[in-house]
N, C-alpha and C positions, 0 to 999 in steps of 0.2 A: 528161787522161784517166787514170782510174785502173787501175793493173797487180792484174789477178784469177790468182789462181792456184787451181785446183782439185783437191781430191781425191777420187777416186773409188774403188769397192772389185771394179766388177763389168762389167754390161755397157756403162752410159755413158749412160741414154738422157736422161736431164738435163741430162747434159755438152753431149749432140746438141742437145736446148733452146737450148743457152746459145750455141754456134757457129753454130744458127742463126738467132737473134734477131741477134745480132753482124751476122751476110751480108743480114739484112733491116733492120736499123738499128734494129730495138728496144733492142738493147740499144748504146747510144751513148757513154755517160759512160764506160765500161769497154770494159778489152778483158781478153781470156785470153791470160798471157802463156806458164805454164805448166800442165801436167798432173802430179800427183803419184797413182801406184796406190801400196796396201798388198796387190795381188796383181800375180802376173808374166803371169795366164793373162787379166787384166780385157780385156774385147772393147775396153773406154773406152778404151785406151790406142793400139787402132787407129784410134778413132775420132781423136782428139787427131792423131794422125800425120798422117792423111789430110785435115788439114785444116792441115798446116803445123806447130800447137801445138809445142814442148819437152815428153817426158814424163821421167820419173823414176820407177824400183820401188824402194822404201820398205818391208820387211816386218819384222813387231817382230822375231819369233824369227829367220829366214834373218838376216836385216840386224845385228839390235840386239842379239843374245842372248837375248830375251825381256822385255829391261829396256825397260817406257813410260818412262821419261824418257828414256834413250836415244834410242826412238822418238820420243819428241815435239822432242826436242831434234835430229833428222837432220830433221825433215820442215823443222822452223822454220829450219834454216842454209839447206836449198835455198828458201825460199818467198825469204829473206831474197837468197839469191844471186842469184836473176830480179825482184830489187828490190819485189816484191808487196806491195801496199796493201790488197788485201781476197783474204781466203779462203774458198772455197766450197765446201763440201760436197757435192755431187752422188751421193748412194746410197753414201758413206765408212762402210762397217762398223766401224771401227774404235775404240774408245773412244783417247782420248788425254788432256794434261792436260798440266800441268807448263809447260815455258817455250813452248811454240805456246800456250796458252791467256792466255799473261801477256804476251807479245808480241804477239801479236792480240787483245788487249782490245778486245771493243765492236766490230770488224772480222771476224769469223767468222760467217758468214750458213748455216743448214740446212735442208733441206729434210726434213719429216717428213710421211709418208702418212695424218696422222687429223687432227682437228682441237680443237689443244692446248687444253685442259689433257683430252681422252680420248685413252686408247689411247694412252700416249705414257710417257717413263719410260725406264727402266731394263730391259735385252731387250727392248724396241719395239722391232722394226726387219725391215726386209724382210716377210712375209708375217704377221706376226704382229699386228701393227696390224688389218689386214683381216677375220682370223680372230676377235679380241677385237669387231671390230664386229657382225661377221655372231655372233657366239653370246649377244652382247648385246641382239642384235634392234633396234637404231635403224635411224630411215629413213633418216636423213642421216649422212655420213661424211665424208671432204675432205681437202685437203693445209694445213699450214701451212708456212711462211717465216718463223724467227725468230733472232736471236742465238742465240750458242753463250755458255754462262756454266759456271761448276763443278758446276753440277745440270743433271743431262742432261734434257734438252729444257728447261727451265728460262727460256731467256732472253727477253728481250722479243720480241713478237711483231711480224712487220715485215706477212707480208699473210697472209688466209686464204681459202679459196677451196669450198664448199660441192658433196656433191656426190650423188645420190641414191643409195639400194641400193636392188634391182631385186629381188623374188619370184626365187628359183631362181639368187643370187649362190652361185658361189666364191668364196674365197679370190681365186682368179686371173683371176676376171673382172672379182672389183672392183677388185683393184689395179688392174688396165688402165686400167678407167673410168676412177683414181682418177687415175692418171696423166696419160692425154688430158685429162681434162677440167679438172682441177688443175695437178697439178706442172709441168706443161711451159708453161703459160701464166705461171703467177705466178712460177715461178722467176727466169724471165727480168725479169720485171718488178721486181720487187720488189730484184733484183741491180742493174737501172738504176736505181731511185727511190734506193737505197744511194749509190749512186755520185755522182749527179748530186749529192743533198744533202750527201754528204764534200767535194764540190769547192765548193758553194756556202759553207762554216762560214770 
């Protein structure tokens, strides 16, 4: 079974995804060994607790000085310390790089709110995915699941998940959607189908 470690920036509800495919057996090849926030106040990090999880706060400036390779290099000691084989992203605001990205080659799995190659990139993130949809005017919108590589959103694509805009969307309504009806399905999934095929090579 492969050791998942996940980082998270905010409230967790990807995290909650992923713990609870885990308690329904979806998610079976993997387990979550630990939780890493790059904030102290991330609701995730209650979630992680109350389900048992190890967590850890990780923030560049409080923590590192401000220095990302410092930061990348304290998240990668702890993923390495709780022995983790795949790293998860679940709603990680953080950009990073350096030795977690060279140390987790091909093992860093994201979760992004549009469906890549739109709306994605460099400042994609959190609400702004949503908003670029809704003032673009497409019908269709969605989550992908893909490797993390040195180009942010960049990496190969593992699953994608389609999902409509509605006459009279928010921003905050579609993320919602985007979320039920995407992220929290395929994340899980797409984290087993990872796992399962690392154990089968």
């Amino acid at each position: 079974m492969k050791r998942i470690g996940v980082l998270i920036s905010g409230g967790g509800t990807n995290l909650q995804a992923l713990i609870d495919a885990q308690k329904s057996g979806i998610l079976k090849s993997g387990e979550i060994v630990c939780v890493c926030s790059n904030s102290a106040s991330a609701y995730g990090l209650t979630r992680a607790q109350n389900a048992g999880i190890p967590t850890k706060i990780i923030r560049k400036n409080a923590d590192c000085g401000g220095d990302l390779d410092e930061f990348s290099h304290k998240i990668c000691a702890y993923m390495k310390e709780m022995r983790v084989d795949v790293v998860v992203l679940a709603g990680f605001m953080a950009i990073f790089g350096g030795e977690l990205l060279k140390e987790y080659a091909d093992r860093i799995i994201n979760i992004h709110p549009a469906l890549i190659p739109s709306f994605c990139g460099k400042g994609m993130y959190g609400l702004k995915p949503h908003e670029a949809a809704l003032e673009y005017g497409v019908k269709v919108t969605g989550a992908t699941v893909h490797l993390v590589n040195e180009v942010v959103d960049g990496g190969r694509i593992l699953m994608q998940k389609a999902v409509e805009v509605h006459d009279g969307d928010t921003p905050e309504i579609l993320q919602r959607r985007v979320m039920e009806q995407a992220e929290w399905i395929i994340l899980p999934q797409a984290v087993e189908n990872f796992c399962a095929e690392s154990e089968n090579k």
